[in-house]
C-alpha positions in Angstrom: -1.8 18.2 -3.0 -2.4 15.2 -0.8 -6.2 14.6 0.4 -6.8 13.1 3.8 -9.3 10.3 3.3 -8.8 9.4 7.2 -11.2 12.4 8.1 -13.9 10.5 5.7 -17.3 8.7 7.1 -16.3 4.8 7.1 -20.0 4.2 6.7 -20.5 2.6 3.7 -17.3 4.1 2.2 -15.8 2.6 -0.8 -13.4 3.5 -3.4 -11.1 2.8 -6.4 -8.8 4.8 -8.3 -8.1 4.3 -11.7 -4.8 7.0 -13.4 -5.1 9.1 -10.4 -2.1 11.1 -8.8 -2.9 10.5 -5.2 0.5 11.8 -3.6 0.7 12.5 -0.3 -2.5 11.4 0.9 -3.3 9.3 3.8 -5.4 6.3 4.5 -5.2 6.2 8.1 -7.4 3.6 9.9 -9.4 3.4 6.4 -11.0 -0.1 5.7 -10.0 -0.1 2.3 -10.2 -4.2 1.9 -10.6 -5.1 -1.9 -9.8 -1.8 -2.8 -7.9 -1.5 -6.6 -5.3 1.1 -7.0 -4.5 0.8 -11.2 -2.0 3.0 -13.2 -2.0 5.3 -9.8 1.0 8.0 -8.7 1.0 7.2 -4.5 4.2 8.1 -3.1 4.3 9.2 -0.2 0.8 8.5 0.8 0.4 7.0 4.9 -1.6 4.0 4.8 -0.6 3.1 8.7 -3.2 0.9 10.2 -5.1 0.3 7.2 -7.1 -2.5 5.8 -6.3 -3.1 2.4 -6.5 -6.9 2.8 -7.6 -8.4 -0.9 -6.8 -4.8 -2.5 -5.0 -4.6 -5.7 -2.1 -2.0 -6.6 -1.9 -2.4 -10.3 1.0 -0.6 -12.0 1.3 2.1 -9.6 4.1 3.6 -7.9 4.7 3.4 -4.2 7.9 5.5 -3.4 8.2 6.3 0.2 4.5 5.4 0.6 4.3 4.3 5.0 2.5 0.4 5.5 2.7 0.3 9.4 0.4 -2.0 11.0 -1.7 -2.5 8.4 -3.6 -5.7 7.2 -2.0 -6.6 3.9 -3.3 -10.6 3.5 -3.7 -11.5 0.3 -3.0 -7.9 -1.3 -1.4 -7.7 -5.0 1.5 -5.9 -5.3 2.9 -7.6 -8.4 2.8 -5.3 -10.8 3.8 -2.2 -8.9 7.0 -0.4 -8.0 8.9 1.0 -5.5 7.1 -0.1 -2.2 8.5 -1.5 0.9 7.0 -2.5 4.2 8.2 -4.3 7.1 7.0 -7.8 7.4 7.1 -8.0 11.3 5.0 -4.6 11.5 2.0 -5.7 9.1 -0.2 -8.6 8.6 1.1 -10.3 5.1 0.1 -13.2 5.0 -1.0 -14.2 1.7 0.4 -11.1 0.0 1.6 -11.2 -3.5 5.0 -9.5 -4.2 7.2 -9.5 -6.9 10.9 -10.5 -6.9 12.5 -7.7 -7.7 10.5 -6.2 -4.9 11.9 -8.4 -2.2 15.1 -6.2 -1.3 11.8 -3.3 -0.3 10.8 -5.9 1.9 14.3 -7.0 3.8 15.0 -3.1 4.2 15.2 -2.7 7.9 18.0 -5.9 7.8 20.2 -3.7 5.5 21.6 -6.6 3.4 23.7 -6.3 0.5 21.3 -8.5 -1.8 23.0 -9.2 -5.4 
């Protein structure tokens, strides 16, 4: 359970996941920029200090899953669930949320959004 793609070679590494279950894993320091996550299981994954500008999460659910310090410009979030990241801690800009997802993003503020 949980596989540590951190301890991989960066040279010339590059992935994408398509129905996988990839709880618990981390990402740390991975360039994972253009990277596409579809119909994917990744809670509680650590993607701290990660790349994954221009990477696509497509349907997949990110409960609990850790985006601290990462590079997020331009990412797609839109059709996935359960994720939340602090704005002031990562590079967003560009990155596509949905509304419903906005509360995950206003978290740390603890504000009673109806």
């Amino acid at each position: 359970m949980g596989l540590d793609f951190s301890a991989c070679n960066s040279f010339l590494f590059t992935v994408s996941f398509q129905d996988c279950i990839l709880d618990y894993s981390t990402f740390i320091y991975k360039k994972l920029k253009k990277t596409v996550f579809a119909d994917c299981s990744l809670k509680d994954v650590d993607f701290s200090n990660t790349d994954l500008s221009l990477a696509v999460f497509k349907n997949c659910d990110l409960s609990s899953a850790a985006f601290v310090d990462c590079i997020l410009e331009k990412t797609d979030f839109r059709t996935s669930r359960n994720y939340a990241f602090d704005p002031s801690e990562n590079k967003i800009k560009g990155t596509k949320v949905s509304h419903a997802a906005l509360a995950g993003l206003l978290q740390k503020f603890d504000l009673a959004i109806e």
